[in-house]
DSSP file (Angstrom, degrees, kcal/mol; ACC not computed):
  #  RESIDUE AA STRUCTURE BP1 BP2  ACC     N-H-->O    O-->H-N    N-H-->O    O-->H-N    TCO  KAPPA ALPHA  PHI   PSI    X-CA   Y-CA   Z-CA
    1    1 A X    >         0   0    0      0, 0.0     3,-1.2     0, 0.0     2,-0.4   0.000 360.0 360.0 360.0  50.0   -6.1    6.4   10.5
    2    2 A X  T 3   +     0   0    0      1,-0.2     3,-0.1     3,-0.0     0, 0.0  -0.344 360.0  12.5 -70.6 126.1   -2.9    8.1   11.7
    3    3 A X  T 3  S+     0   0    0     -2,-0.4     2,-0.3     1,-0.4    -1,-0.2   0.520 113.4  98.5  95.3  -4.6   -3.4   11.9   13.6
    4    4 A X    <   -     0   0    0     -3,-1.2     2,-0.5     0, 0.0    -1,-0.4  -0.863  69.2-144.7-119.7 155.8   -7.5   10.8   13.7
    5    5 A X        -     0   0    0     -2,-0.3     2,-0.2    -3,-0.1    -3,-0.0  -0.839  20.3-143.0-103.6 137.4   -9.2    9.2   17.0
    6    6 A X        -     0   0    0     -2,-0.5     2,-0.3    -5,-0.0     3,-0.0  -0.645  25.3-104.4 -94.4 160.5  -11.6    6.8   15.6
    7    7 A X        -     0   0    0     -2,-0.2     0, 0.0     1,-0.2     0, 0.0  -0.771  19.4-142.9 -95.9 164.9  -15.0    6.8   17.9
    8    8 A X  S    S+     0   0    0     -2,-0.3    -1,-0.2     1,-0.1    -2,-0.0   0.567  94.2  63.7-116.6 -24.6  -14.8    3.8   19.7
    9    9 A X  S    S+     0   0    0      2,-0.1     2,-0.8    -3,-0.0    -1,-0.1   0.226  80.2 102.4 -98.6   5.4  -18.8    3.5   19.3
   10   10 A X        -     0   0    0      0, 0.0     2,-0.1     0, 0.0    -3,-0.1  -0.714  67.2-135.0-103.8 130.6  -18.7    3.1   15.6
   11   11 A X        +     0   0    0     -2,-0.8     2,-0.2     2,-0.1    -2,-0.1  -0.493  26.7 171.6 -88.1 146.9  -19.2   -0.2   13.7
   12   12 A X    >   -     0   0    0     -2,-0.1     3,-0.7     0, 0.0    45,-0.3  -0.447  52.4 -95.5-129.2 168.8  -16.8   -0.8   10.9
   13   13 A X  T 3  S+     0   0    0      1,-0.2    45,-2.0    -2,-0.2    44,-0.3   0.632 127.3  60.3 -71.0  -5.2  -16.7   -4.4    9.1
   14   14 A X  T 3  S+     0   0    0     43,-0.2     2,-0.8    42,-0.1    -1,-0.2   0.037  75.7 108.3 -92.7  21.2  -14.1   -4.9   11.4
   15   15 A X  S <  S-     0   0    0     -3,-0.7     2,-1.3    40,-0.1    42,-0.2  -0.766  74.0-118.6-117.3 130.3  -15.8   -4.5   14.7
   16   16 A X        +     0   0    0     -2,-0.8    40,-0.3     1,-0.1    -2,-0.1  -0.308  60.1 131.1 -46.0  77.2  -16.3   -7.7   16.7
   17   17 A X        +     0   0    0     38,-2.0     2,-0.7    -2,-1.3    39,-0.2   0.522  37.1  94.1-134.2  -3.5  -20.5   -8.3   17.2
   18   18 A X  B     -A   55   0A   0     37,-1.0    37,-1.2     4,-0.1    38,-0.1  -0.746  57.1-144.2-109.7 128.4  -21.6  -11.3   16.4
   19   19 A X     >  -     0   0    0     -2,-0.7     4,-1.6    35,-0.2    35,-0.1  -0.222  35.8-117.2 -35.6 147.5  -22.3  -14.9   18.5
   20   20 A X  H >> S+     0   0    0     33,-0.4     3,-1.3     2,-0.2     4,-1.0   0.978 121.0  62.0 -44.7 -59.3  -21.4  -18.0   16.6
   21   21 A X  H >> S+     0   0    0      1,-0.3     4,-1.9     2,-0.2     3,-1.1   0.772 109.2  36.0 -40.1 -42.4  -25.0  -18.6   17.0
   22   22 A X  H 3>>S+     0   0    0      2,-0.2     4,-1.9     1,-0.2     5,-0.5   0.928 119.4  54.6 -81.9 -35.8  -25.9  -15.3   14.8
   23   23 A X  H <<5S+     0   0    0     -4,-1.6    -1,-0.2    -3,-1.3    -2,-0.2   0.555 106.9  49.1 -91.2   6.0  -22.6  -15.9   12.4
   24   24 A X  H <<>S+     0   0    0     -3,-1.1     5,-0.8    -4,-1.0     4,-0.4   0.595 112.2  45.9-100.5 -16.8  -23.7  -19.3   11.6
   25   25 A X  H ><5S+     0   0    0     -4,-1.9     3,-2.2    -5,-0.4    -2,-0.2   0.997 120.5  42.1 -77.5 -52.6  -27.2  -18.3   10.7
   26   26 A X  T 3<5S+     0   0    0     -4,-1.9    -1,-0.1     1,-0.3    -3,-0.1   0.807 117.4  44.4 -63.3 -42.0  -25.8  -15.3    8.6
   27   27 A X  T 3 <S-     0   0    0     -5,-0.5    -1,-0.3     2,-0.2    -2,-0.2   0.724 108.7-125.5 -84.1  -8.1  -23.0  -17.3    7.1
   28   28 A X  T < 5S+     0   0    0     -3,-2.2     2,-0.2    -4,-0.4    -3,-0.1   0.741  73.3 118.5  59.3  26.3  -25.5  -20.2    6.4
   29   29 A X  S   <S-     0   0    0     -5,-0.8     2,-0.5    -6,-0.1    -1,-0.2  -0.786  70.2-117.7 -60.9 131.4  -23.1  -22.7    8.3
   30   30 A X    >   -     0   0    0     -2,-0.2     3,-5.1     1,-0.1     4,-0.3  -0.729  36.7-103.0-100.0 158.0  -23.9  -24.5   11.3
   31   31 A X  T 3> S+     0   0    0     -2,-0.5     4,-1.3     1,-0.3    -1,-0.1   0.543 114.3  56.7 -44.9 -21.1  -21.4  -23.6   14.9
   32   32 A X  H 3> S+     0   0    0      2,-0.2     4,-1.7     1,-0.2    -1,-0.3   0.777  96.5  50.9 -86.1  -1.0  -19.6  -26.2   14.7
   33   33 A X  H <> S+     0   0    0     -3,-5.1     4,-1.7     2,-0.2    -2,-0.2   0.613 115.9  50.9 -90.2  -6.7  -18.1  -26.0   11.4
   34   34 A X  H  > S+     0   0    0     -4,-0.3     4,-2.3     2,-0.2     5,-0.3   0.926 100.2  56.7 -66.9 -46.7  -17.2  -22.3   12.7
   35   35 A X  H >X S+     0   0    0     -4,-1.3     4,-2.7     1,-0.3     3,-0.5   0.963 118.4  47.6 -50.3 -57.9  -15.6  -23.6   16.2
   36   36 A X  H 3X S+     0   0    0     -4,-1.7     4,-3.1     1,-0.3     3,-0.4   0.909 108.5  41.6 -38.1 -62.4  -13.4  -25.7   13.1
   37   37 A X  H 3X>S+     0   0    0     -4,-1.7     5,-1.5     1,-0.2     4,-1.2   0.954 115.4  54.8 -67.7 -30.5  -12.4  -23.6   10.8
   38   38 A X  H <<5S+     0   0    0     -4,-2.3    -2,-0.2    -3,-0.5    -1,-0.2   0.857 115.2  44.8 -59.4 -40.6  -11.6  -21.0   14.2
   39   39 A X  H  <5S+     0   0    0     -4,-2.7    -1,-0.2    -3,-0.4    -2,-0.2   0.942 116.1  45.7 -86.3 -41.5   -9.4  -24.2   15.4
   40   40 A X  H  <5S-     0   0    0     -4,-3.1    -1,-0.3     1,-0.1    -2,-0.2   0.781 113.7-118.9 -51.8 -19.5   -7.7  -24.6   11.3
   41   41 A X  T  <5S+     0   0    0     -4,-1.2     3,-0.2     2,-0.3    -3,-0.2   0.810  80.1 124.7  60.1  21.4   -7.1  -20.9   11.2
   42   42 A X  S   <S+     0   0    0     -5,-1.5     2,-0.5     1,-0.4    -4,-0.2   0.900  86.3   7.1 -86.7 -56.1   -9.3  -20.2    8.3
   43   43 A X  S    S-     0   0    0     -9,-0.2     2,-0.5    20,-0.1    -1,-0.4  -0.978  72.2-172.9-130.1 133.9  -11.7  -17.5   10.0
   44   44 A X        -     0   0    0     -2,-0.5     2,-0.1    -3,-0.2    -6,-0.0  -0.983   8.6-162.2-113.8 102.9  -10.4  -16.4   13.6
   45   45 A X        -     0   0    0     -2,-0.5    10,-0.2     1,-0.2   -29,-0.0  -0.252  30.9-102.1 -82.1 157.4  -13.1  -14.1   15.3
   46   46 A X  E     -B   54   0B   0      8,-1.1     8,-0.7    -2,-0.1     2,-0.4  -0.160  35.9-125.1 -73.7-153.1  -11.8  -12.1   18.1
   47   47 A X  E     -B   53   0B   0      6,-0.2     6,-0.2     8,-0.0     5,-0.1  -0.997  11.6-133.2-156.3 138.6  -12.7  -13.3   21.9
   48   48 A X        -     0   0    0      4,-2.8     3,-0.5    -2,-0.4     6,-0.1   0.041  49.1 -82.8 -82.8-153.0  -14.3  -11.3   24.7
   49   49 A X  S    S+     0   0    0      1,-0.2    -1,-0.1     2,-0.1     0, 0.0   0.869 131.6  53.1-105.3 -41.5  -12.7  -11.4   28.2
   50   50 A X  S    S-     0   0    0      1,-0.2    -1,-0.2    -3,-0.0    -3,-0.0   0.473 119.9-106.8 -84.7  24.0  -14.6  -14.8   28.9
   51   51 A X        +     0   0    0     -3,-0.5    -1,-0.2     1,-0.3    -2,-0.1   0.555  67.9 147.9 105.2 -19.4  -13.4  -16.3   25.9
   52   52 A X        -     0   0    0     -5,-0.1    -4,-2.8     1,-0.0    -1,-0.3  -0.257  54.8-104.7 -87.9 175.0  -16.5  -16.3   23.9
   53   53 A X  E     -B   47   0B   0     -6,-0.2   -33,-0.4    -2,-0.1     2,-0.3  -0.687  27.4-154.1 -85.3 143.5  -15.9  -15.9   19.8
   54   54 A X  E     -B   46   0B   0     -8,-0.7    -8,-1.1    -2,-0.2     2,-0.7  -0.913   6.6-161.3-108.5 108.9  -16.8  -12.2   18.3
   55   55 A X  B     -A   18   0A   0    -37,-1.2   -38,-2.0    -2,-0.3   -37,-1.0  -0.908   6.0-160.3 -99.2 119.4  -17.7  -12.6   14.6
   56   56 A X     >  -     0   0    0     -2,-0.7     4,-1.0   -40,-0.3   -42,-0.1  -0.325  37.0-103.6 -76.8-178.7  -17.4   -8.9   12.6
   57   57 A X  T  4 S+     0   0    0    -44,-0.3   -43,-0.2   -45,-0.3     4,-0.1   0.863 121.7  57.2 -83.5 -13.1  -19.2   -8.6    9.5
   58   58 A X  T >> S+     0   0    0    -45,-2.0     4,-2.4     2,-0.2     3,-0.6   0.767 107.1  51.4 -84.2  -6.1  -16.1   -9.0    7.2
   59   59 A X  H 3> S+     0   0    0    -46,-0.3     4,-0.6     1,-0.2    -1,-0.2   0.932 109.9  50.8 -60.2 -52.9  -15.4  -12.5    9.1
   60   60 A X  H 3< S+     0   0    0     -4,-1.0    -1,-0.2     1,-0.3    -2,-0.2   0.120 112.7  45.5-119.5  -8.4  -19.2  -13.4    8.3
   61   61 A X  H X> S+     0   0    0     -3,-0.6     3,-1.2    -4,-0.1     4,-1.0   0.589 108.9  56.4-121.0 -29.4  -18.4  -12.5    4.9
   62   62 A X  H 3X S+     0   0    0     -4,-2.4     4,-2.0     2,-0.2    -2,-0.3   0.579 106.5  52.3 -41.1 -29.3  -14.9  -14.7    5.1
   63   63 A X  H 3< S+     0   0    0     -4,-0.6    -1,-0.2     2,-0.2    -3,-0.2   0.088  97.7  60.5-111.4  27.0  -16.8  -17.6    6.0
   64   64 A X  H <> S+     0   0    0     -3,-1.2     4,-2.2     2,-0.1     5,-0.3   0.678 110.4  49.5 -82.1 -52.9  -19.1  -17.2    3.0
   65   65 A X  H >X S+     0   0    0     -4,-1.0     4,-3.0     1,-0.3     3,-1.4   0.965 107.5  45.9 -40.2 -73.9  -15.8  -17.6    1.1
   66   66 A X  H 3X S+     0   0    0     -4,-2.0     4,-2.1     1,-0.2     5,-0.5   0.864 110.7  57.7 -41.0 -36.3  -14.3  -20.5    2.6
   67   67 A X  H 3> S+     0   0    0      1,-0.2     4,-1.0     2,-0.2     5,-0.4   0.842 112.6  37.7 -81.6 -34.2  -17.8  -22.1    2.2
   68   68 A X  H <<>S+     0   0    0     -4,-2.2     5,-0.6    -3,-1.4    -1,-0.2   0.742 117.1  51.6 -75.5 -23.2  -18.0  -21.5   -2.0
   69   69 A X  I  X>S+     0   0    0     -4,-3.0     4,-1.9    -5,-0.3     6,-1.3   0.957 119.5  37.2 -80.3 -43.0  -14.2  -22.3   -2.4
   70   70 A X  I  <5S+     0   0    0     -4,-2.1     4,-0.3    -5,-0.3    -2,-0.2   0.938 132.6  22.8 -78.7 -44.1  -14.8  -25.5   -0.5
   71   71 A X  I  <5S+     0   0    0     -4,-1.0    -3,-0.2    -5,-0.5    -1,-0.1   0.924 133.4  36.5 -85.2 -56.5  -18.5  -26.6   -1.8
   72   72 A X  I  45S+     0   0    0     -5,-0.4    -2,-0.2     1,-0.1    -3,-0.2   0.780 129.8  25.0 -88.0   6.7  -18.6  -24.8   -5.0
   73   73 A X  I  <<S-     0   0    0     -4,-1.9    -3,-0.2    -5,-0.6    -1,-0.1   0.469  95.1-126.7-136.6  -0.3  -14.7  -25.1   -6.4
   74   74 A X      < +     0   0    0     -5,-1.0     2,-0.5    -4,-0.3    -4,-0.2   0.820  57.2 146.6  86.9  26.7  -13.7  -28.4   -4.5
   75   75 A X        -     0   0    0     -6,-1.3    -1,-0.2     2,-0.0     5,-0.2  -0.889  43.5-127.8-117.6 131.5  -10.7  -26.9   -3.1
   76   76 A X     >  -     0   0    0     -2,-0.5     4,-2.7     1,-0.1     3,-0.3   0.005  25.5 -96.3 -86.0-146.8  -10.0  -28.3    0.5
   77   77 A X  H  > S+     0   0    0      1,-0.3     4,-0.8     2,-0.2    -1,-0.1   0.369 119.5  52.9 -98.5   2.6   -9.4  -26.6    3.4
   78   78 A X  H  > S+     0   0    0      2,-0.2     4,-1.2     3,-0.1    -1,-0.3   0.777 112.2  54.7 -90.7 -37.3   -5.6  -26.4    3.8
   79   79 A X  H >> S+     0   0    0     -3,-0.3     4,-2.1     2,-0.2     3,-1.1   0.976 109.2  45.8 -11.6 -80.5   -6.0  -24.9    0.0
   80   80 A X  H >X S+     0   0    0     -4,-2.7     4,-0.8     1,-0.3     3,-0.5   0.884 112.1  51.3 -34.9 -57.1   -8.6  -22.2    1.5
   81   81 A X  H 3X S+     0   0    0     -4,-0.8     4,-1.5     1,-0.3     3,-0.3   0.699 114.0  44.4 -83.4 -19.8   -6.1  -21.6    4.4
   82   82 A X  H <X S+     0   0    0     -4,-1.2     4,-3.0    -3,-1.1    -1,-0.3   0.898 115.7  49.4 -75.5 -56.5   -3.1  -21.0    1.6
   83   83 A X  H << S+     0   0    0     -4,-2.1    -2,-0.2    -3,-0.5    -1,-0.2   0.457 108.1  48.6 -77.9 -10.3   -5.4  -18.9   -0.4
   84   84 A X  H >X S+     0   0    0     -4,-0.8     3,-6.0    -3,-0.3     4,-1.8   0.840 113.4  50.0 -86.3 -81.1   -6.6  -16.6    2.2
   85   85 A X  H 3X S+     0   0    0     -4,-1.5     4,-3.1     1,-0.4     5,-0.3   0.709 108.5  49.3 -31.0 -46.6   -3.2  -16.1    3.3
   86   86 A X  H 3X S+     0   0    0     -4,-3.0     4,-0.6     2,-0.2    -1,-0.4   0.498 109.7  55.3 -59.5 -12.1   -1.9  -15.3    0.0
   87   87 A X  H <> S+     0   0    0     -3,-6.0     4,-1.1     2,-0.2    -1,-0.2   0.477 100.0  56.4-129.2 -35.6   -4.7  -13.0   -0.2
   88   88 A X  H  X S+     0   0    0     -4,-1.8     4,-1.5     2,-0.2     3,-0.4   0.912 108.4  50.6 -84.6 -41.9   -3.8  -11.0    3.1
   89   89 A X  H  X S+     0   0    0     -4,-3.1     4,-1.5     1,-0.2     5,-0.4   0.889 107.9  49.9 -78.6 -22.1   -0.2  -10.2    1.6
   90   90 A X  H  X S+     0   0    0     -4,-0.6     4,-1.2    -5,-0.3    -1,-0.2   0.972 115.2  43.1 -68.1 -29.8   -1.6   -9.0   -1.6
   91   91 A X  H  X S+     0   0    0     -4,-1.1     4,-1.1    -3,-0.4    -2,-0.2   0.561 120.4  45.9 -71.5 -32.4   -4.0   -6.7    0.5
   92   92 A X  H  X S+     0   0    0     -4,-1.5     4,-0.9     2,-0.2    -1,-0.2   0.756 115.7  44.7 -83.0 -34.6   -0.7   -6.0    2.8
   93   93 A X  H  X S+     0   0    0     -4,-1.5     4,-3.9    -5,-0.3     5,-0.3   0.883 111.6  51.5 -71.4 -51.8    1.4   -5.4   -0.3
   94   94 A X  H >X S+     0   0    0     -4,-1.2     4,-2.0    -5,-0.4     3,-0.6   0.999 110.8  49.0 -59.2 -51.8   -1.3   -3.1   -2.1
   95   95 A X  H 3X S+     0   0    0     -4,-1.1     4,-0.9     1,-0.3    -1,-0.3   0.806 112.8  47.7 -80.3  -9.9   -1.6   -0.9    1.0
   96   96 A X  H 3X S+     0   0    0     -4,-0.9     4,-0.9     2,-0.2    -1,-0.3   0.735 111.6  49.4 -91.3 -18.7    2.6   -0.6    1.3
   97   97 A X  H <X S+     0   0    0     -4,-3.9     4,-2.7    -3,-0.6    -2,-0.2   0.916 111.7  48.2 -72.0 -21.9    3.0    0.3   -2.6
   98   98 A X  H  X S+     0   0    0     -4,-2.0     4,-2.6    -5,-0.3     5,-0.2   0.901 112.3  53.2 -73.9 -37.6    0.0    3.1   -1.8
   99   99 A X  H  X S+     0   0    0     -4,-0.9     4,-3.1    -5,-0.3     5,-0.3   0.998 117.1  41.4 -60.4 -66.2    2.5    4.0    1.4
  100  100 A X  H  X S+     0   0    0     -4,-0.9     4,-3.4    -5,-0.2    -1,-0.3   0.807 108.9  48.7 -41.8 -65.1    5.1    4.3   -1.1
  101  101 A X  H  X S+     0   0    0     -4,-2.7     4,-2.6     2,-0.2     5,-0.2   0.992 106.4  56.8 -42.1 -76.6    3.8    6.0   -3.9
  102  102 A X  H  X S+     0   0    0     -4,-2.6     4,-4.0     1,-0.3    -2,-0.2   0.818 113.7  47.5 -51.0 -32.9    2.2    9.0   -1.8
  103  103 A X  H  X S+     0   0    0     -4,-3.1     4,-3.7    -5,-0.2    -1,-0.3   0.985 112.8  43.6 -71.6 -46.4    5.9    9.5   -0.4
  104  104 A X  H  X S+     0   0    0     -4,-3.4     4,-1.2    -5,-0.3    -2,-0.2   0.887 111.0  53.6 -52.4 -22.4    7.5    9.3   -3.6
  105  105 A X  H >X S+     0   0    0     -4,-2.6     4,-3.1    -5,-0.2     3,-1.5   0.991 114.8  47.6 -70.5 -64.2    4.7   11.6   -4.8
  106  106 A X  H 3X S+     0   0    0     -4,-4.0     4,-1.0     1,-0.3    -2,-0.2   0.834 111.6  50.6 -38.0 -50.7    5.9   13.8   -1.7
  107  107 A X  H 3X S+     0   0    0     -4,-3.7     4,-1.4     1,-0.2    -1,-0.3   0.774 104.5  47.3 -25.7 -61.7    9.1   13.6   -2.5
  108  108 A X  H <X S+     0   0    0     -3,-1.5     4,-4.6    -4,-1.2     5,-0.2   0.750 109.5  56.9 -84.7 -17.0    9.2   14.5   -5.9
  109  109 A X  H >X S+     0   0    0     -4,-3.1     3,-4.1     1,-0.2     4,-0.6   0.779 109.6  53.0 -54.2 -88.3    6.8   18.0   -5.1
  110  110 A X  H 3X S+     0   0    0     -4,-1.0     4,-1.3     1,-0.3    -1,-0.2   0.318 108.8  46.4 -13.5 -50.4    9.6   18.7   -2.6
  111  111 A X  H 3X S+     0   0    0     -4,-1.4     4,-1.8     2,-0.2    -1,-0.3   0.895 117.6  42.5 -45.5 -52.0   12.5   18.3   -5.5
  112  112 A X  H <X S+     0   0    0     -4,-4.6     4,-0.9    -3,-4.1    -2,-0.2   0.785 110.8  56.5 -91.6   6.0   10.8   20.3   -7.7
  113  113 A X  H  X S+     0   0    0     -4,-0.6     4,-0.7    -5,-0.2    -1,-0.2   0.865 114.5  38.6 -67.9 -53.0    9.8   22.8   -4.9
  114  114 A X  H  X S+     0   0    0     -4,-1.3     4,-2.4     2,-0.2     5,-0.5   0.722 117.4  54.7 -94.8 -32.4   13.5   23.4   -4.0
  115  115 A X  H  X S+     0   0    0     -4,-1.8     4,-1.8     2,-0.2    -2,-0.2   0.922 106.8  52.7 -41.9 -48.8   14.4   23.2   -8.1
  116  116 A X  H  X S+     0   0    0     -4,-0.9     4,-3.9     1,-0.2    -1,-0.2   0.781 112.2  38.9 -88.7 -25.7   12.1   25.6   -8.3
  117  117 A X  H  < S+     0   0    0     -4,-0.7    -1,-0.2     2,-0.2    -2,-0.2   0.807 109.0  63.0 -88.3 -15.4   14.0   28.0   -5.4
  118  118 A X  H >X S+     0   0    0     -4,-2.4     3,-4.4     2,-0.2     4,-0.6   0.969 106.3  47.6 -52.2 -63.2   17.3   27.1   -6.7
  119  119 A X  H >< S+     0   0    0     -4,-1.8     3,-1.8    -5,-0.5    -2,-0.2   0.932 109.5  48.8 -36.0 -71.2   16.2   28.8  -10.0
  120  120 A X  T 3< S+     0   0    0     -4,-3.9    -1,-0.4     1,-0.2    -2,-0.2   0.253  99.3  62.5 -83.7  41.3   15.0   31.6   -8.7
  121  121 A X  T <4 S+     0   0    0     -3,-4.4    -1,-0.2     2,-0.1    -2,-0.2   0.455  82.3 112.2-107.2   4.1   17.9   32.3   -6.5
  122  122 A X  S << S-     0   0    0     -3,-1.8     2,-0.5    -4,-0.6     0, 0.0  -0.463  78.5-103.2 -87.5 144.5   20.3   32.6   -9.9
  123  123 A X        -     0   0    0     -2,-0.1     3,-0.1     1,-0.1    -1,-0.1  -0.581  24.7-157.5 -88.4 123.5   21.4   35.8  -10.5
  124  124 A X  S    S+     0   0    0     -2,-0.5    -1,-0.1     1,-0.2    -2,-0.0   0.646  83.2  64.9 -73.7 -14.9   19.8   37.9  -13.3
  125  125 A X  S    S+     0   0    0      2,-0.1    -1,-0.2     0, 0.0    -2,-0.0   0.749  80.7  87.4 -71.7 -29.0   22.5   40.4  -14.0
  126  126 A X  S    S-     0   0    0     -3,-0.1     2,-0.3     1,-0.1     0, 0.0  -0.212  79.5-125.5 -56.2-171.9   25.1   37.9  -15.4
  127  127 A X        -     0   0    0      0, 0.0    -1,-0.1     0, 0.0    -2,-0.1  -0.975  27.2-110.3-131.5 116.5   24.8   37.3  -19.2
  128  128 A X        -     0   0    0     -2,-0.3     2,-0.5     1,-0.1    -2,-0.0  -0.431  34.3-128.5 -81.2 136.0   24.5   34.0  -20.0
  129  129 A X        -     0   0    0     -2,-0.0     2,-0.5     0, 0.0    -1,-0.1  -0.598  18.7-156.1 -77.3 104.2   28.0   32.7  -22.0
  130  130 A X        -     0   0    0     -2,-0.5     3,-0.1     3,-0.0     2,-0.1  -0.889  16.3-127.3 -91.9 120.0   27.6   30.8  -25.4
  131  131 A X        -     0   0    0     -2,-0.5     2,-0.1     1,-0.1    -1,-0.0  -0.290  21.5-125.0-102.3 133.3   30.2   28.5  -26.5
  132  132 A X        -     0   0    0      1,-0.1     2,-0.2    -2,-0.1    -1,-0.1  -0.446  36.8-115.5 -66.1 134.1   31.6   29.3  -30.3
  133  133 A X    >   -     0   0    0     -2,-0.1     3,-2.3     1,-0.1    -1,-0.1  -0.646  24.6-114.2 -68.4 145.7   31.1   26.0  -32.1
  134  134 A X  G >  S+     0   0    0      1,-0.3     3,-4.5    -2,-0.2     2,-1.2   0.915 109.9  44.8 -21.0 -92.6   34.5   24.3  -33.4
  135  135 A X  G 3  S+     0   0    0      1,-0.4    -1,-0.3    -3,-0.1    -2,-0.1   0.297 101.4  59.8 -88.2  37.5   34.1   24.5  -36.5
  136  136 A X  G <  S+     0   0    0     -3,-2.3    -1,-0.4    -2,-1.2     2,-0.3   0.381 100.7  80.9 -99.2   3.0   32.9   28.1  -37.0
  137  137 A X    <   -     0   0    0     -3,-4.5     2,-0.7    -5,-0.1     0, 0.0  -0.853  59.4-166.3-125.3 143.6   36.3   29.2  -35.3
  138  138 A X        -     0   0    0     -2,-0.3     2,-0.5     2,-0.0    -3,-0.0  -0.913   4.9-165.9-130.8 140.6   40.0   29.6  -36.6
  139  139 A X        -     0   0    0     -2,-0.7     2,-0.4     2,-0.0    -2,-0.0  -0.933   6.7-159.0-130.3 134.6   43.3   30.0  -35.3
  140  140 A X        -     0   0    0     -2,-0.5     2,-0.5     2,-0.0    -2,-0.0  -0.807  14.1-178.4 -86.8 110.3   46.2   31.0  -36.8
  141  141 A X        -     0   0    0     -2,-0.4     2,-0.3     2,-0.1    -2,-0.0  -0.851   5.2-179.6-138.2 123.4   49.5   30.0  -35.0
  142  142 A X        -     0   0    0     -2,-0.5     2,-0.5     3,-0.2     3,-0.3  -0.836  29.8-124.3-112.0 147.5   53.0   30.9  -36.3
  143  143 A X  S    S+     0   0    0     -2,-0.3     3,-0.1     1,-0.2    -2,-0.1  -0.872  86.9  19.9 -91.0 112.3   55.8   29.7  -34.3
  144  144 A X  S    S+     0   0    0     -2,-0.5     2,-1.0     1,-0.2    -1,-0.2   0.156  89.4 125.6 117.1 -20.9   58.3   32.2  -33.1
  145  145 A X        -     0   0    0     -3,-0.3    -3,-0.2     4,-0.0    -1,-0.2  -0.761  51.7-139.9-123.7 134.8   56.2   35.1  -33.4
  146  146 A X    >   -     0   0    0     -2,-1.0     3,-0.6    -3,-0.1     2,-0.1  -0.213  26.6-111.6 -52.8 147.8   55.3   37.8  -30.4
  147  147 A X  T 3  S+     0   0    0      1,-0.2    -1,-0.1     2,-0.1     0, 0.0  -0.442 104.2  21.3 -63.4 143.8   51.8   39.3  -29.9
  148  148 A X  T 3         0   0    0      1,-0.2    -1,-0.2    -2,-0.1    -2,-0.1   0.187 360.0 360.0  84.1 -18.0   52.0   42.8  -30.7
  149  149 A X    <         0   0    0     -3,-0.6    -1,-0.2    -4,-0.0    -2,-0.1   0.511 360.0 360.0-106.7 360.0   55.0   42.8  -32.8
């Protein structure tokens, strides 16, 4: 959101709102297996000034993950923490090729923007010069003898 003020009173999935209490009923998890995963580094909610845990809704939808890779696909929970991670640099990655592209996109208008003024800055009087092919041309050269004579 570069050059835009976000309102500070609008909820995103990223905006901090939930208790544990309300983001273990939501997540269908009881509070202490949040306070756990919080302490592994599987789901990390933000923290108000006194400390207490902030769940957003994409957290609350993060610990619906962990909770199917770990009950339904058996994988434990240093796995999860692997697979998450891996999961934030493809999401990090995607959003720097997007970076990337729209400058090369920029880029290349710019090239053909200045291409395009090069061009027309070329002069229109000249005549453009065509080169004889070889072998339509012949030259005759006798040794000894003057032009003119």
């Amino acid at each position: 959101m570069e050059g835009r003020r976000r309102n500070p009173y609008q909820l995103t999935d990223e905006t901090p709102v939930y208790v544990i209490s309300v983001a273990a009923q939501l997540s269908g998890l009881h509070p202490q297996t949040l306070r756990q995963y919080d302490r592994l580094g599987l789901v990390s909610p933000d923290r108000t000034a006194g400390r207490g845990r902030r769940y957003s809704a994409r957290d609350i939808e993060l610990l619906r993950q962990v909770q199917q890779l770990s009950q339904d696909e058996g994988i434990n929970l240093a796995g999860i923490k692997r697979i998450i991670e891996l999961e934030n640099q493809v999401a990090a990655l995607q959003q720097r090729v997007a970076e990337l592209s729209t400058a090369v996109e920029g880029a290349a208008a710019a090239m053909r923007q200045r291409e395009a003024q090069v061009h027309a800055s070329y002069r229109r009087d000249l005549v453009p010069y065509t080169d004889v092919q070889q072998a339509s041309a012949l030259v005759v050269w006798r040794p000894g003898h003057k032009r003119g004579e």
